[in-house]
C-alpha positions as CSV (number, residue, x, y, z in Angstrom):
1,X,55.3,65.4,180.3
2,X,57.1,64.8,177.2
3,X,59.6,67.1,176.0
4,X,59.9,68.4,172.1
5,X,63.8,68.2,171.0
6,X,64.1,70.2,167.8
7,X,67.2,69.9,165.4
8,X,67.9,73.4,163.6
9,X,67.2,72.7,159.9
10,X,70.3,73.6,157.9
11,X,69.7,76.2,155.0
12,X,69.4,74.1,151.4
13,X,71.8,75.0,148.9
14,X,71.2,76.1,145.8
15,X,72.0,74.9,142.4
16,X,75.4,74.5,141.7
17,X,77.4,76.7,138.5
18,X,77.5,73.4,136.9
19,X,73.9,72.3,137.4
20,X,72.5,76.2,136.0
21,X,74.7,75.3,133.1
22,X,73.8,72.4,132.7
23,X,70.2,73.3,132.4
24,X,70.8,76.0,129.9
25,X,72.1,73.5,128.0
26,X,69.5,71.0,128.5
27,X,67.1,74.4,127.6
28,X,69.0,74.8,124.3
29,X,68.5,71.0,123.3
30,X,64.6,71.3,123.8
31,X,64.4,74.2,122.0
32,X,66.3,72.7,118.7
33,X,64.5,69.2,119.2
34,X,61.3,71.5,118.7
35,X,62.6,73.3,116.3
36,X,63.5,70.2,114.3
37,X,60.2,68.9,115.1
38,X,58.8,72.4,113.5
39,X,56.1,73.4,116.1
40,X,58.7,75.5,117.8
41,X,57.3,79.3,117.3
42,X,59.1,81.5,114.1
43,X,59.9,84.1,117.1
44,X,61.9,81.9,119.2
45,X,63.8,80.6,116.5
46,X,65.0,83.6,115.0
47,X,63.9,87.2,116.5
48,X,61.6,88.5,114.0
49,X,63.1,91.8,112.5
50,X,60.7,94.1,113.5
51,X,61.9,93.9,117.2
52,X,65.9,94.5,115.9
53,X,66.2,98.6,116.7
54,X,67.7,100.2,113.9
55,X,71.4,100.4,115.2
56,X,72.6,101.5,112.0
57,X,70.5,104.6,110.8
58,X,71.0,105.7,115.1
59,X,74.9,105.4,114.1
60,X,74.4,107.3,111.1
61,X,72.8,110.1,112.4
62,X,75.4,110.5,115.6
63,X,78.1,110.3,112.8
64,X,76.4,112.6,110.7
65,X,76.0,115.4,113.4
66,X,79.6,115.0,114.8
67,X,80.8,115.4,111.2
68,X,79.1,117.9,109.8
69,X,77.1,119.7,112.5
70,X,80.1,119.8,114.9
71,X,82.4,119.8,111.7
72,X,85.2,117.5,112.5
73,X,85.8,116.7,109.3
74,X,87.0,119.6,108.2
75,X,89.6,119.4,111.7
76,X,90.4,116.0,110.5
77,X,90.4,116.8,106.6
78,X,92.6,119.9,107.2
79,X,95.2,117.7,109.4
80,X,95.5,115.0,106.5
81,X,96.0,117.6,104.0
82,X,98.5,119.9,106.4
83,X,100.7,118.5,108.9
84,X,100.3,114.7,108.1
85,X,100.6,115.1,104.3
86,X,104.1,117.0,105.2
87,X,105.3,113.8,106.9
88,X,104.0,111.4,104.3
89,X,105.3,113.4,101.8
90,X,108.9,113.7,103.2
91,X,109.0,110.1,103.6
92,X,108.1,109.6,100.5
93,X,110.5,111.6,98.6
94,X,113.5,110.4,100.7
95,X,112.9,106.9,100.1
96,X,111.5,106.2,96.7
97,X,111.4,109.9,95.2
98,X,107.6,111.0,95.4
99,X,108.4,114.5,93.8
100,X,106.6,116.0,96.3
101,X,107.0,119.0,98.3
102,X,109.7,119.4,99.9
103,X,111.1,117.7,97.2
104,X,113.9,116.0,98.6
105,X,116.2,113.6,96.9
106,X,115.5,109.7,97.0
107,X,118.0,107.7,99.0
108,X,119.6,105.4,97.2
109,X,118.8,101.6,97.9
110,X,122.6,100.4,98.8
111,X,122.9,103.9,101.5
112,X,119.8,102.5,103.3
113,X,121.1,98.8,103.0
114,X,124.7,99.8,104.7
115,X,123.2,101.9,107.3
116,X,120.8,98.9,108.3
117,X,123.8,96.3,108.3
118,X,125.7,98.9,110.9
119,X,122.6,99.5,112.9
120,X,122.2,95.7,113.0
121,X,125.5,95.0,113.8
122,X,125.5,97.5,116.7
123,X,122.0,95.8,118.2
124,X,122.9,92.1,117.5
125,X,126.1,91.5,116.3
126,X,127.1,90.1,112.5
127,X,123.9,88.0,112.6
128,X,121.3,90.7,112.5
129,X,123.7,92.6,110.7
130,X,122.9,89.9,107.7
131,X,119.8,90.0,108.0
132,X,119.1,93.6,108.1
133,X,121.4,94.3,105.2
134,X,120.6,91.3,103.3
135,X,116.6,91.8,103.6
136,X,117.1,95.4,101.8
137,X,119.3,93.8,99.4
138,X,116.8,91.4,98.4
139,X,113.9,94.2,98.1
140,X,116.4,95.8,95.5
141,X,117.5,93.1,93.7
142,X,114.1,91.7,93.2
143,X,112.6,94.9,91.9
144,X,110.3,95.5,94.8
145,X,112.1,98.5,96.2
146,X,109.4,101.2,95.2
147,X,106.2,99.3,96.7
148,X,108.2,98.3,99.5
149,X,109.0,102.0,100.3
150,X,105.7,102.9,99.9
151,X,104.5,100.8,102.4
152,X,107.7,101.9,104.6
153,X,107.3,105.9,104.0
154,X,104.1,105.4,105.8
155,X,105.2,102.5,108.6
156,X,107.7,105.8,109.4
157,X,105.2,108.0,110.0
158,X,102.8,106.2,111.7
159,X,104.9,103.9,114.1
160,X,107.1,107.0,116.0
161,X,103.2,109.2,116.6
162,X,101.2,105.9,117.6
163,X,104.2,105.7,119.6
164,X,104.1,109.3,121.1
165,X,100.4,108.8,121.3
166,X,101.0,106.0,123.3
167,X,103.0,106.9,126.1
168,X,101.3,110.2,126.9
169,X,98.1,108.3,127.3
170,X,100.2,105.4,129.0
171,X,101.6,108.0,131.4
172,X,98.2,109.5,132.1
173,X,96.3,106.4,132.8
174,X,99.4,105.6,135.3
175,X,98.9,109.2,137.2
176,X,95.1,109.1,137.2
177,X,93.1,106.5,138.1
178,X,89.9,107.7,136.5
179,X,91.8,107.7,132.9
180,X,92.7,104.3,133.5
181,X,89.5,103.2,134.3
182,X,87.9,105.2,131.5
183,X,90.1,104.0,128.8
184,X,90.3,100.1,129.6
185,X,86.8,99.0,128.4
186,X,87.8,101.5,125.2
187,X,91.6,99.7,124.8
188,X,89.9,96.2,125.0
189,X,87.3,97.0,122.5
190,X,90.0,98.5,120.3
191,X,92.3,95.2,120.1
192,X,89.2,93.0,119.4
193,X,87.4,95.1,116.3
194,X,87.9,93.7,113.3
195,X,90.3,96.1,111.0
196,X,87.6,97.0,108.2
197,X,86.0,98.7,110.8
198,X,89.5,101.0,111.4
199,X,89.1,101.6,107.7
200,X,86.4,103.0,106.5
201,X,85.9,106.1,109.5
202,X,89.7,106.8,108.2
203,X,88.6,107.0,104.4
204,X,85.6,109.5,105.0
205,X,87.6,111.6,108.3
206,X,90.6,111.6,106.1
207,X,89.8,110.4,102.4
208,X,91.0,107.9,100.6
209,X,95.4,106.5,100.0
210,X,98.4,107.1,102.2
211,X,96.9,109.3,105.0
212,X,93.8,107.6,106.1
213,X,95.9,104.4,105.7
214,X,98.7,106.2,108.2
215,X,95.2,107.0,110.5
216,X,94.4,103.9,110.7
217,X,97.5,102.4,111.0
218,X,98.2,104.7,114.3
219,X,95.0,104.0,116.3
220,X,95.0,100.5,115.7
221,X,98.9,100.1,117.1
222,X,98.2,102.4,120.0
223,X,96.3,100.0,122.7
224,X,100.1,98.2,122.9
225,X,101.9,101.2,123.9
226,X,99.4,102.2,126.2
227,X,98.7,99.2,128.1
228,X,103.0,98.4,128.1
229,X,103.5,102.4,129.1
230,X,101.0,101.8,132.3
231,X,102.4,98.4,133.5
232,X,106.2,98.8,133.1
233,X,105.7,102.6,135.5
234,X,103.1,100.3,137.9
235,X,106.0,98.0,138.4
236,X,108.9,100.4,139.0
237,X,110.3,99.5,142.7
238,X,109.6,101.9,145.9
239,X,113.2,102.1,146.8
240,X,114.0,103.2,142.9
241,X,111.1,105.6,143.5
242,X,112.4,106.9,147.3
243,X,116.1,107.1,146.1
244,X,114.5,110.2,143.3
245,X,112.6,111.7,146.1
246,X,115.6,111.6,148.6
247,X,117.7,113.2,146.0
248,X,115.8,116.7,145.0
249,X,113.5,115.0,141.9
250,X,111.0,117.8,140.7
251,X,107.8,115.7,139.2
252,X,109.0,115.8,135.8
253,X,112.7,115.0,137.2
254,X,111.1,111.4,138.6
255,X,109.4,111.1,135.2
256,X,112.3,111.5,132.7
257,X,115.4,110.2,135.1
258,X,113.4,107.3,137.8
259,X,110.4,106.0,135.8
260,X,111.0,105.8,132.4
261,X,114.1,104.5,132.5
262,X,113.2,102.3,135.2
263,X,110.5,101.1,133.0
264,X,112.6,100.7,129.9
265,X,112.1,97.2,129.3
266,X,108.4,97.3,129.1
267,X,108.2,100.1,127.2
268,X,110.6,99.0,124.3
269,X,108.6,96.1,124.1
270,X,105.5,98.2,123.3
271,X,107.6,100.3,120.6
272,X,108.1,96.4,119.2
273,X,104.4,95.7,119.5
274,X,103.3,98.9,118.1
275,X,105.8,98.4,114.9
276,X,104.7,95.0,114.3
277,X,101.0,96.1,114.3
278,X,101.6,99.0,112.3
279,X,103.4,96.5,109.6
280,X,100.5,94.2,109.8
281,X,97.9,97.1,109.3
282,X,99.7,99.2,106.8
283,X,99.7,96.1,104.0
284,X,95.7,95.5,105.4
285,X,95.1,99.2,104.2
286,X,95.5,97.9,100.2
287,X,91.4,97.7,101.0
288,X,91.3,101.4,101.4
289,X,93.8,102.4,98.5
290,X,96.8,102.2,100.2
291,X,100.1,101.7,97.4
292,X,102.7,99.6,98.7
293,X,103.3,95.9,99.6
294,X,99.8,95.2,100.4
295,X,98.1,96.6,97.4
296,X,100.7,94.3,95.4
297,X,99.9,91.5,97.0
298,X,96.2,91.9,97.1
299,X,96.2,92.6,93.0
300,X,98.9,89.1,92.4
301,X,96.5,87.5,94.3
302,X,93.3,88.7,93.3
303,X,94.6,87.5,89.3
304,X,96.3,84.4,91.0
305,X,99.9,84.5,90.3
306,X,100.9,83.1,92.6
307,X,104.8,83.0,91.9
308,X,104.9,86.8,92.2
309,X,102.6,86.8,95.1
310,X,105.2,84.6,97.1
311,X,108.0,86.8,96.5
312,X,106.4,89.7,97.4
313,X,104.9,87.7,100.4
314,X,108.7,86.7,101.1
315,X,110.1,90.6,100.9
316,X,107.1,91.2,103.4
317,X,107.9,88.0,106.0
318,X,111.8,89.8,105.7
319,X,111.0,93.4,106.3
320,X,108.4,91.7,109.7
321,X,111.4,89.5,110.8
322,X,114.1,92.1,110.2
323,X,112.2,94.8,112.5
324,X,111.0,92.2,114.6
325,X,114.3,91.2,115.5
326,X,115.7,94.9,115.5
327,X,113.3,96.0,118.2
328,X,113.7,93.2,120.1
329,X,117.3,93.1,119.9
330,X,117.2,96.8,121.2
331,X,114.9,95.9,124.3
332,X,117.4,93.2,125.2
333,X,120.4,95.8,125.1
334,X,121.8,97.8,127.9
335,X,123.1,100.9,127.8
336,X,126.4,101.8,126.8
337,X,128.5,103.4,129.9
338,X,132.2,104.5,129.2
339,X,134.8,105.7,131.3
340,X,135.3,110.0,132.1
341,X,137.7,110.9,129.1
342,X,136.9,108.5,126.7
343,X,137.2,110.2,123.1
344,X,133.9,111.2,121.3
345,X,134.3,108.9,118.5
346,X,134.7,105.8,120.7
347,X,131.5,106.9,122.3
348,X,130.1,107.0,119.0
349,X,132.0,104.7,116.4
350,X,129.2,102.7,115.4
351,X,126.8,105.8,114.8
352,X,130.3,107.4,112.9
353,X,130.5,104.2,111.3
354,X,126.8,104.0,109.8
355,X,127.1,107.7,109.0
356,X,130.4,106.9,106.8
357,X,128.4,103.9,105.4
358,X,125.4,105.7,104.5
359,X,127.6,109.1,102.4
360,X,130.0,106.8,101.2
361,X,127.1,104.5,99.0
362,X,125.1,108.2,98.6
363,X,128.1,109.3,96.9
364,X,128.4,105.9,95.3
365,X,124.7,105.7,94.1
366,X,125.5,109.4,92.0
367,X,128.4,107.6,89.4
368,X,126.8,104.2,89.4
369,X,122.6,103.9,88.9
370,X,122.6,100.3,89.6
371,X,123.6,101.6,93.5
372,X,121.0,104.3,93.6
373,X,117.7,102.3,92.1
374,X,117.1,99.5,90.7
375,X,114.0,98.6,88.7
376,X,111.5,96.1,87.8
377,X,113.8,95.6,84.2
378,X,117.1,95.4,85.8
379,X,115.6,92.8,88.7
380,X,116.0,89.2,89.3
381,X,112.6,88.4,90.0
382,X,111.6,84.7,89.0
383,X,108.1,85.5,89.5
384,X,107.3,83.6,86.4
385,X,109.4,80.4,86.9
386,X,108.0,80.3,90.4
387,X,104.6,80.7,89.3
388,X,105.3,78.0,86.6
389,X,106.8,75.6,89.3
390,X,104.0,76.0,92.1
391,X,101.7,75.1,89.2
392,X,103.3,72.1,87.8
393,X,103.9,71.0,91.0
394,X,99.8,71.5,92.1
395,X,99.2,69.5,88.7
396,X,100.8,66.5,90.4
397,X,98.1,63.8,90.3
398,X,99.4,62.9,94.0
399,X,99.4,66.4,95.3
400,X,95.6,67.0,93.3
401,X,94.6,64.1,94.7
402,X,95.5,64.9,98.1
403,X,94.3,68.0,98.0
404,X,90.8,67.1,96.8
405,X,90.5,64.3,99.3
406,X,91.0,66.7,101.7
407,X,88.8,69.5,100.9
408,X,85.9,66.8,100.0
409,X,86.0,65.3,103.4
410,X,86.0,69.1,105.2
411,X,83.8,70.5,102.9
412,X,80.9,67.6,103.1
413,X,81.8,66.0,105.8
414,X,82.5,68.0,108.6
415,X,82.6,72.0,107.8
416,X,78.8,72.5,106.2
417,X,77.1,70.0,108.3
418,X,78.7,71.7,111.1
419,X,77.4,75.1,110.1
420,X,74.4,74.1,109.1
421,X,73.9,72.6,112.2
422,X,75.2,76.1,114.0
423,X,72.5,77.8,111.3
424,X,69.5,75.6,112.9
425,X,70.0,76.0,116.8
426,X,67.4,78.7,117.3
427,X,68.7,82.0,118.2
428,X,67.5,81.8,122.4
429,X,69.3,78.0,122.2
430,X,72.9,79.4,121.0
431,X,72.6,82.2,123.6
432,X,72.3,79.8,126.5
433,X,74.6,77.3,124.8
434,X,77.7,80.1,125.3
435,X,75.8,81.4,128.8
436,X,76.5,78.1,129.9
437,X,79.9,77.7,129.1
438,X,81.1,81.4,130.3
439,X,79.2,80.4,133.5
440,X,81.0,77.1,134.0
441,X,84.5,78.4,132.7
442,X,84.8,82.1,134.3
443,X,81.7,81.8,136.9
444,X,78.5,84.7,137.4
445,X,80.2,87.5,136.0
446,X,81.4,86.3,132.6
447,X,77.9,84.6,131.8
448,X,76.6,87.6,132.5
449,X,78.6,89.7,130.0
450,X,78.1,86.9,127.6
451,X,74.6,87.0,127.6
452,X,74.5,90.9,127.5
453,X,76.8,90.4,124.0
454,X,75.5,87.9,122.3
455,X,71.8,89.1,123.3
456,X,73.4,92.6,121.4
457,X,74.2,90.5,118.8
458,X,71.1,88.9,118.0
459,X,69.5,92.5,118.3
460,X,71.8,93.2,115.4
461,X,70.3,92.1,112.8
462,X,73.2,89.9,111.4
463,X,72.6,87.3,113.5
464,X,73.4,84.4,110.7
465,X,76.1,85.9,109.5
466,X,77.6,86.2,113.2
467,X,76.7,82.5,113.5
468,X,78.4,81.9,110.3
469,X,81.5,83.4,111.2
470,X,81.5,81.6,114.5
471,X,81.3,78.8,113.0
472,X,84.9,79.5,110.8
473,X,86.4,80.5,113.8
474,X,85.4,77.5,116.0
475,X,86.3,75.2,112.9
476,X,89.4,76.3,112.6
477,X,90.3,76.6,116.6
478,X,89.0,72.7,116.6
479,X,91.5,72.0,114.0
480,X,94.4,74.0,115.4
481,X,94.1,72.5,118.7
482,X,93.6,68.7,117.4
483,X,97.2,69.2,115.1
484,X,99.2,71.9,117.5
485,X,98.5,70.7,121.0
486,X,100.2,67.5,120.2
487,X,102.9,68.9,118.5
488,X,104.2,71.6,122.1
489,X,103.7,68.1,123.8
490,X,106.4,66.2,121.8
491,X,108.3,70.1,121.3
492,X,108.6,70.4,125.1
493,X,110.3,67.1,126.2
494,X,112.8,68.2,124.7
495,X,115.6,71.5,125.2
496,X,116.6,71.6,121.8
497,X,113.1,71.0,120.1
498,X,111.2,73.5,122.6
499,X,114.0,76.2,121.4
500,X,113.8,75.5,117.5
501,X,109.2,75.4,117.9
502,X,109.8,78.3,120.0
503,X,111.9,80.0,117.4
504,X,109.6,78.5,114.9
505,X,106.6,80.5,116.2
506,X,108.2,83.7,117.2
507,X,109.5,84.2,113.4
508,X,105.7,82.9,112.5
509,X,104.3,85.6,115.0
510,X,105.4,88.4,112.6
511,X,104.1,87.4,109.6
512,X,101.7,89.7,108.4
513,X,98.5,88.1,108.4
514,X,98.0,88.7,104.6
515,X,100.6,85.7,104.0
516,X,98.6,82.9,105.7
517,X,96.3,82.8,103.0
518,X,98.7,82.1,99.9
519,X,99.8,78.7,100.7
520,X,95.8,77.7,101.5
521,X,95.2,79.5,98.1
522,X,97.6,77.6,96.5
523,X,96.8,74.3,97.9
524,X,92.7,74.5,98.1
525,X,91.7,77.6,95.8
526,X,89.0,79.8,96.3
527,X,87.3,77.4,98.5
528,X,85.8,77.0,102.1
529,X,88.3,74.8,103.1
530,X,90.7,77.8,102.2
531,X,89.4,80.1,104.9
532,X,89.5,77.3,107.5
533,X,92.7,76.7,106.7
534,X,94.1,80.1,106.7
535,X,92.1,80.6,110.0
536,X,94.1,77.1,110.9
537,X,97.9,78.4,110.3
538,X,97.4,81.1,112.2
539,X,95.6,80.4,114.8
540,X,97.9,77.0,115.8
541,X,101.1,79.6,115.9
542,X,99.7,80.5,119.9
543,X,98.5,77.2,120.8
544,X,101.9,75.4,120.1
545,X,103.8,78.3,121.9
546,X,102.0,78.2,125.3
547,X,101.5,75.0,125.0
548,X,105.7,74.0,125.3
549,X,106.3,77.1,127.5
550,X,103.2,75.5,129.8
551,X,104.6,72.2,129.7
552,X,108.4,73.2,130.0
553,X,107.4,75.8,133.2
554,X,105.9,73.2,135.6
555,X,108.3,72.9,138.4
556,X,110.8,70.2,137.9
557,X,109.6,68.7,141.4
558,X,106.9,68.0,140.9
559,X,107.6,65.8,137.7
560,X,110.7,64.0,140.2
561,X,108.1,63.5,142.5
562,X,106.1,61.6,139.5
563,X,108.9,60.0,138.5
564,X,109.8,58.6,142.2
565,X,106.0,57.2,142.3
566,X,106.7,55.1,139.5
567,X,104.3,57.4,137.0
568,X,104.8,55.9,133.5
569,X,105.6,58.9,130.3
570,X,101.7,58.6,129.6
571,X,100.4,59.6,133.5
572,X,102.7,61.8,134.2
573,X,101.6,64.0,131.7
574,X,98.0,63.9,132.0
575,X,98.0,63.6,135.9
576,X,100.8,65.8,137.1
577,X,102.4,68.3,133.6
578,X,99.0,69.1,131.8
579,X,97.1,70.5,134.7
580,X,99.9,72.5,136.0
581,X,100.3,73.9,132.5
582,X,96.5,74.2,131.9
583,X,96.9,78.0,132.9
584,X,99.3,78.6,130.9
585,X,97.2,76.9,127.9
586,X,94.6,78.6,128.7
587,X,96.4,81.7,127.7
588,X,97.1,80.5,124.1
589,X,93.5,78.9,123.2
590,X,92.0,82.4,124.6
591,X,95.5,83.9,121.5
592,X,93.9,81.3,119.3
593,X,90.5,82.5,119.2
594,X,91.4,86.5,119.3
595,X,94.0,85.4,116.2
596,X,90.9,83.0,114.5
597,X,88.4,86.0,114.7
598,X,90.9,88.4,113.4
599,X,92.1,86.3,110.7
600,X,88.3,85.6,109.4
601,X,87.4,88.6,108.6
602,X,90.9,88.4,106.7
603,X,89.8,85.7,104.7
604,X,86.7,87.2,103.1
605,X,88.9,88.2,100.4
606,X,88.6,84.6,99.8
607,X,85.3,84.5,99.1
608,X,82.6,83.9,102.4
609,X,79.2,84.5,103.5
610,X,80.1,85.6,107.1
611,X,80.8,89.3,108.7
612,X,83.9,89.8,106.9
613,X,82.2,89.8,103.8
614,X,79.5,92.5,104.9
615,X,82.6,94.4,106.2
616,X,84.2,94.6,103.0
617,X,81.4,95.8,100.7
618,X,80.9,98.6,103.4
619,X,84.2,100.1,102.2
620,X,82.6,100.7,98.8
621,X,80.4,103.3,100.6
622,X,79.9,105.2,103.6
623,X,77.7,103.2,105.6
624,X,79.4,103.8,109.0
625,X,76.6,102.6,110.8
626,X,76.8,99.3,109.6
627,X,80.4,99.2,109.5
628,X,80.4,99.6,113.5
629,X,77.6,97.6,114.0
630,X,79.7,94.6,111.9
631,X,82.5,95.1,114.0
632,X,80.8,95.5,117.0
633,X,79.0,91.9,116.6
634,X,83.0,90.3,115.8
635,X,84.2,92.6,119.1
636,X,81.7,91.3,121.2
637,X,81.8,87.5,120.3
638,X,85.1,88.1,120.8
639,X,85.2,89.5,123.9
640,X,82.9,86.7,125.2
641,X,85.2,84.2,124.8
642,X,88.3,86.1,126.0
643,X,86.4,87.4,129.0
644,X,85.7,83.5,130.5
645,X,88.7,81.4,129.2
646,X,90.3,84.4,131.1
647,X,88.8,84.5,134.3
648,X,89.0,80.5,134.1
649,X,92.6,80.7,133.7
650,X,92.5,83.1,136.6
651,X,90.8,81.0,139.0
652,X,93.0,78.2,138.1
653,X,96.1,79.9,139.0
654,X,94.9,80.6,142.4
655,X,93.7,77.2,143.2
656,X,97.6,75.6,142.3
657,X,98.9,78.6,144.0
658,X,100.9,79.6,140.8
């Protein structure tokens, strides 16, 4: 009698991550083939416009009822002509003499110039003290002190309420776990919408000029305070926490005396966030009206003179830097403690001192005019000569030469083919194309939230203009990484070079993003190759940074370990520094591509065919519906890519253990 032996069969495994991916991409290849081969059907190519809903008019309507029907615009117009006018008026009049009620009198130029020098000597020593002073010296002296305090009145409103905004919603997303939940989703959207989008719900809630720029201004610098608010109380120790309950705390006791001041550090650097952001928007907000810096700039530009558009780009690098460095410098401080009996005015000399510094140049500014104001007759602007020296020196044959070279090998050879190319994939192929590559970066999850986004996009409408502007963005990231990536490698072998790139792209960090598109103005004109290359500068700023801070943070045993292996320069950094630092990378590519799709939509006052320039014409009217549904296509493309190089990075970290 024989006897049967059966082996259990083991259970097959499915397709890999890599192998779905890789068939999505093999998919999206068939489909274009086909498409070039023109038997591929009209609907697969592009979804024909009688399946795209009509986001728009449904965005209209809700926007319509909640305005009128529920009548928040007449809460919203009654605050911007009540309460918030008062503030923008009373910064006005104090610092560049609005002659609006309550009519108070201007400060002079030279009392806000000492008090800054005291306030930076007191925060960073003689230093910051220089810089402060001397960057309000050089608004005066260059005539620029009204604009520049037009754009300040309303950075000094809208900073300190984003601000108070801020931390009550960071505090209540810390105590409850369903506002946290609730408002993450809404904080990432936020901080990935394009800033025309901001604009134009300001101008119609809160019309047109200084108070719909201030409304704008305030929700678009809030996510910072909120997300900084929530981690710096999540990370406050247990004994800190125990040695407030031991001691008596009431609940709002441990608030004001444990967990804010434990939490100091994180939340001064969201009050440094939230001023750089609203310094950034407030000059954006020259779209919507907005006097000041911005509107300046935009009109210099806009008639290319360029000489006067650098120095007011220069005044507005100085004001970023000097508040930059101000806030940091008062993150970085500790408090002050003195011994029991130590006189009042040694507690206090350096607030005595600015005080004496600000009324003696007051009283100073009422005998002598050039110390109260100075004007664009009595300035020392060299706008002219600098215009007339950036043009002679862009006559140069060698620098016209250069310069065409340039622009005719990216414009022909690489930047239209490369769109046009983008243009023909058919609209199912793309899809699976960044499926595939959210799927083998970030795994299930991301793929899936990719394909839910860029399926939303498609539904849009505006699919080739979303394509279009994908295509400036990934240009320009290309770019950034071919010429920074090799720049943090050589940066970070060495102390003295990481420090001074480091430096480098922390002062480059606070440049508004306005400024990034002179010097491609200047150099390529109103061309293509001068929104890539605006996109470029900005975006490399990141890359470079995390690059060297990767590089320089991998552990210095395991490069001794290389080194005792016999690992030449060459293998040591590809097989041992760059993966350990990939992480870390990772970070600054995902920066890269938030900064590229920001700066984009920047750049369609350049002159483009992509979202940005949709966005802008819908501040003409009052389309809101198609303002959010622009935005919404950049927020979600954006979104896309942050949500898989993220989780990538994530996964990456856990696997070295880092």
């Amino acid at each position: 009698m024989a006897v049967l032996s059966t082996t259990p069969s083991t259970p097959r495994e499915g397709p890999s991550q890599a192998q779905i991916a890789g068939g999505m991409v093999a998919v999206a290849m068939a489909l274009t083939v086909l498409q070039y081969a023109g038997v591929l059907p009209a609907w697969l190519h592009r979804i024909p416009e009688a399946w795209v809903p009509p986001f728009a008019p449904w965005l209209d309507a809700a926007f319509i009822f909640v305005r009128e029907d529920l009548g928040l615009q007449v809460l919203t117009r009654w605050f911007a002509e009540g309460p918030l006018q008062f503030l923008l008026d009373t910064a006005a009049n104090l610092l560049y003499g609005k002659r609006r009620w309550p009519n108070f009198e201007q400060i002079p130029w030279s009392a806000i110039a000492a008090s800054a020098a005291v306030l930076g000597y007191y925060l960073g020593g003689w230093r910051l003290a220089a810089l402060a002073g001397g960057t309000f010296v050089w608004t005066a002296l260059i005539g620029q002190w009204k604009i520049a305090m037009e754009t300040m009145s309303v950075l000094a409103v809208a900073a300190p309420l984003a601000f108070l905004i801020g931390i009550v919603l960071g505090i209540a997303a810390w105590k409850y776990a369903w506002v946290d939940r609730a408002i993450k989703p809404i904080l990432s959207i936020l901080q990935t919408l394009p800033f025309f989008t901001y604009l134009l719900p300001a101008v119609i809630f809160f019309k047109v000029g200084p108070t719909a720029g201030a409304v704008a201004t305030i929700i678009y610098a809030i996510p910072p305070m909120i997300l900084m608010t929530t981690l710096g109380l999540k990370k406050v120790s247990p004994e800190v926490v125990e040695a407030g309950k031991m001691s008596g705390c009431t609940r709002w006791q441990m608030l004001r005396h444990v967990y804010i001041p434990a939490a100091r550090s994180e939340i001064l650097v969201g009050v440094n966030q939230v001023i750089m952001l609203c310094l950034a928007m407030v000059v954006l907000t020259a779209f919507i009206g907005m006097p000041g810096l911005g509107a300046k700039l935009l009109a210099m530009m806009g008639s290319f003179k360029l000489g006067r558009s650098f120095e007011i780009g220069v005044t507005i690098v100085l004001i970023a830097v000097t508040l930059d460095r101000l806030s940091k410098a008062w993150v970085v401080k500790l408090p002050e403690h003195f011994e029991k009996g130590t006189p009042w005015w040694k507690r206090h000399k350096y607030m005595l001192a600015g005080i004496a510094a600000f009324t003696f140049f007051t009283v100073l500014g009422q005998f002598n005019e050039w110390f109260a104001e100075i004007g664009r007759r009595q300035s020392f602007s060299q706008g002219k000569e600098i215009d007339t020296a950036i043009k002679t020196f862009l006559a140069f044959d060698i620098v016209q030469g250069t310069t065409e070279k340039i622009r005719y090998v990216l414009n022909v050879w690489i930047l239209n083919p490369f769109r046009d190319f983008l243009l023909s994939i058919p609209t199912f192929g793309l899809i699976l194309v960044v499926v595939a590559g959210a799927l083998a970066l970030g795994g299930r999850k991301p793929a899936i939230f990719a394909a839910v986004f860029f399926g939303l996009v498609a539904l849009s409408g505006w699919w080739d203009r979303s394509v279009i502007t994908l295509y400036s963005v990934t240009s320009a990231v290309i770019l950034a990484t071919v010429i920074g990536l090799p720049i943090g490698i050589l940066a970070s072998r060495s102390e003295t070079a990481s420090r001074r790139v480091l430096l480098a792209c922390d002062t480059a960090q606070t440049f508004p993003s306005f400024i990034y598109l002179i010097p491609a103005i200047m150099l390529f004109g109103i061309t293509a190759t001068s929104v890539v290359m605006s996109i470029l500068i900005f975006a490399m700023v990141p890359l470079i940074r995390y690059t060297v801070e990767g590089l320089r943070g991998v552990p210095p045993e395991m490069t001794e370990a290389a080194d005792m292996s016999g690992a030449t320069r060459m293998q040591k950094l590809w097989n041992v520094q760059l993966p350990l630092a990939l992480p870390t990378m990772a970070v600054g590519f995902n920066q890269a591509i938030m900064f590229a799709f920001f700066m984009v939509i920047i750049a369609a006052f350049i002159g483009t065919q992509d979202l940005g320039q949709e966005l802008q014409k819908t501040l003409a009217g009052t389309d809101l519906g198609k303002n959010f549904v622009l935005g919404l296509c950049v927020a979600l493309m954006a979104l896309t890519f942050d949500m898989g190089i993220m989780s990538w990075a994530e996964k990456k970290k856990a696997q070295l253990g880092l």
